[in-house]
N, C-alpha and C positions, 0 to 999 in steps of 0.2 A: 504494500500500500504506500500511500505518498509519505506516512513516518518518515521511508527509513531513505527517502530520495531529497539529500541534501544538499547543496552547493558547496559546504564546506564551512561555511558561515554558522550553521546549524538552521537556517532557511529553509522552507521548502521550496524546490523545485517550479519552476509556472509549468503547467499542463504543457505549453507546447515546446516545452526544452526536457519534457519527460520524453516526448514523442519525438523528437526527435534525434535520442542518443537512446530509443528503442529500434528506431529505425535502421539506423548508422548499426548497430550491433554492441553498443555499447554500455548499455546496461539490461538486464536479465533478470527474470522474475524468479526469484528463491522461494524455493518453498521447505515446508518443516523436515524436520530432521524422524518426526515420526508421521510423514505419507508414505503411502502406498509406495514404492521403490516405480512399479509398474506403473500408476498414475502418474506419477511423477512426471514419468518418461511423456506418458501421452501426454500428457496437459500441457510439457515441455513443447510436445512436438505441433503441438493447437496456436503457440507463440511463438513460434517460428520467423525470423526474419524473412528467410527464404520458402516462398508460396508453394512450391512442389514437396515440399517438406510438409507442408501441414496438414491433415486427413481433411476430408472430402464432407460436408455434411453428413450422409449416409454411415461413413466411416464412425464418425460421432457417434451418430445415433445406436450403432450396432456397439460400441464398446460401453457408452455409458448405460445401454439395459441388459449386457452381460454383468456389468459390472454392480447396478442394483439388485443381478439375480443371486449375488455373494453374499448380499446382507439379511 
């Protein structure tokens, strides 16, 4: 979330200098240390700078109701 997107200053970030150095590949969305290793991946791969990397809507939908079929 934008907590932890500072300038240095201890500032937050404006929206489009978040968006920006998302773009560029420069900053990257962390997630917890207890997700899924496998969601990870995917969720990772849903934020993808690069578009052929990212699953397909369809893709989506079939991983995220495998994946409520675990709970």
């Amino acid at each position: 979330a934008k907590e932890g997107n500072s300038s240095g200053s201890g500032h937050p970030l404006p929206d489009t200098a978040v968006l920006q150095m998302v773009s560029m590949g420069k900053l990257r969305v962390r997630f917890s240390p207890f997700m899924d290793p496998g969601m990870a991946r995917f969720v990772g791969s849903c934020v993808s700078v690069d578009p052929q990397l990212r699953p397909t809507a369809a893709e989506v939908l079939y991983y995220l109701q495998v994946a409520m079929r675990q709970f």
